[in-house]
C-alpha positions, 0 to 999 in steps of 0.5 A: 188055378185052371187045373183045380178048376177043372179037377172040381168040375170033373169031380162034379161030372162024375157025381152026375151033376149037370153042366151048368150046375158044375159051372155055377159051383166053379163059378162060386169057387173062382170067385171065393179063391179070387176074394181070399188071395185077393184080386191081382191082374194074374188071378183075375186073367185065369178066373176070367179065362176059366169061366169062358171056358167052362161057359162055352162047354156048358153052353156047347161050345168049343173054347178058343184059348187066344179067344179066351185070352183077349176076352179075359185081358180086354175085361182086365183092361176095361175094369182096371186099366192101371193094373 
């Protein structure tokens, strides 16, 4: 999912659009993937992990892999803890 994400936000570079438009775009595109395969713990884990970083590279930022990692499971956890 990461690597289909980032080959459509460097498509979107190279077409000269700006960061936050290619993230807004890779945002829309995460979230309908997210509804077709349906939302698993897996695909919500590297959805959630995708947006921080292209949000931290729009906004900047560096973005920490273990950083992104905790955030995305403490989302996880907070939404559905069952899961």
């Amino acid at each position: 999912m990461g690597v289909i994400c980032g080959a459509l936000y460097a498509l979107l570079r190279r077409l000269r659009a700006s960061r936050w438009a290619c993230t807004g775009l890779c945002a829309l595109f995460l979230l309908a993937y997210c509804t077709m395969v349906g939302f698993t713990a897996s695909i919500s884990r590297a959805s959630i992990m995708c947006l921080v970083s292209m949000a931290g590279g729009a906004l900047g930022e560096r973005s920490d892999l273990l950083s992104s990692l905790g955030l995305a499971a403490g989302i996880t956890l907070l939404f559905n803890p069952m899961q």
